[in-house]
N, C-alpha and C positions, 0 to 999 in steps of 0.2 A: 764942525762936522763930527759925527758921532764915530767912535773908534773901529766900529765893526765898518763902517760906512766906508771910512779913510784908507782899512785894510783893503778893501775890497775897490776900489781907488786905483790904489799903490798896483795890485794883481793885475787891473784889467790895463793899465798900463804898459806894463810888464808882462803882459800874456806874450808874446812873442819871443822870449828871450828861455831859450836852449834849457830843458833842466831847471825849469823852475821850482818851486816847491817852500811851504814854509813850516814852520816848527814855531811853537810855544816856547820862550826863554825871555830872561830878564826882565821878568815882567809885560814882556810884549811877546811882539813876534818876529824870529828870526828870519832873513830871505836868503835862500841857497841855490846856486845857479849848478846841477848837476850836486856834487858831493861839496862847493867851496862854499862858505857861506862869506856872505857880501854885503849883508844890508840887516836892519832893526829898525822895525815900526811899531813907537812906543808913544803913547800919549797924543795919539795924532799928530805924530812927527815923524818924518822918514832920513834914517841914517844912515850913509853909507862906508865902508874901510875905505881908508885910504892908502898911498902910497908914498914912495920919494915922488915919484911923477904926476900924482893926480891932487896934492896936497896943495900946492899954489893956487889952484882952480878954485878951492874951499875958502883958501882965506880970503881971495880977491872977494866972496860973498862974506867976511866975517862969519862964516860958519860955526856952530855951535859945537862944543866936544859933547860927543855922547859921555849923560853923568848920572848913569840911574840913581846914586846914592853921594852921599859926601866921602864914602869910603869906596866907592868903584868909580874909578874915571878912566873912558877907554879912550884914550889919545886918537887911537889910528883910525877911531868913527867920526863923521861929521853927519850934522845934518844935511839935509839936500836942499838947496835953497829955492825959493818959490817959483823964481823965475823956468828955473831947468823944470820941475817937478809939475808945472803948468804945462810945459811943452812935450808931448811922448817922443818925440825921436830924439832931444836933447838927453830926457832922463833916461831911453834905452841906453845910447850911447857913455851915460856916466857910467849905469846900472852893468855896462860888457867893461868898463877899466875897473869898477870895483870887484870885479869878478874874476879877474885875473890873479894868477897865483903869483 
């Protein structure tokens, strides 16, 4: 799926969630729920922060660390795994814990 395609995917997804909004960064695109930002859609992949509480959930998928570079690796990003990211009420539902401060 071609990356404007996937971006636009990830939004209509996600249209329902409070404060949406995205921004140009890391090579990709940031996703910001009101002022928090929550999520990275780079490469045709969507990644969400994690937490102490939301991080179990990521590894149970072997979840990927977000690594735009061999010199930037963001621990507290995971990818979103296919299964949740297939279903919209699963991934609104990640999409509001990643979104929490």
């Amino acid at each position: 799926m071609p990356a404007d395609t996937f971006l636009d995917f990830v939004l209509e997804q996600l249209a329902t969630l409070n404060g949406l909004r995205s921004k140009r960064m890391f090579g990709g695109i940031g996703l910001y729920c009101g002022e928090q930002f929550f999520g990275i859609v780079r490469d045709g992949r969507l990644y969400f922060k994690t937490n102490p509480d939301t991080l179990a959930e990521y590894l149970q998928y072997q979840a990927a660390i977000f690594t735009p570079s061999e010199k930037q690796v963001l621990q507290n990003y995971r990818e979103v795994p296919v299964d949740i990211l297939e279903d919209s009420g699963s991934l609104l539902l990640w999409a509001r814990k990643a979104a929490l401060k």
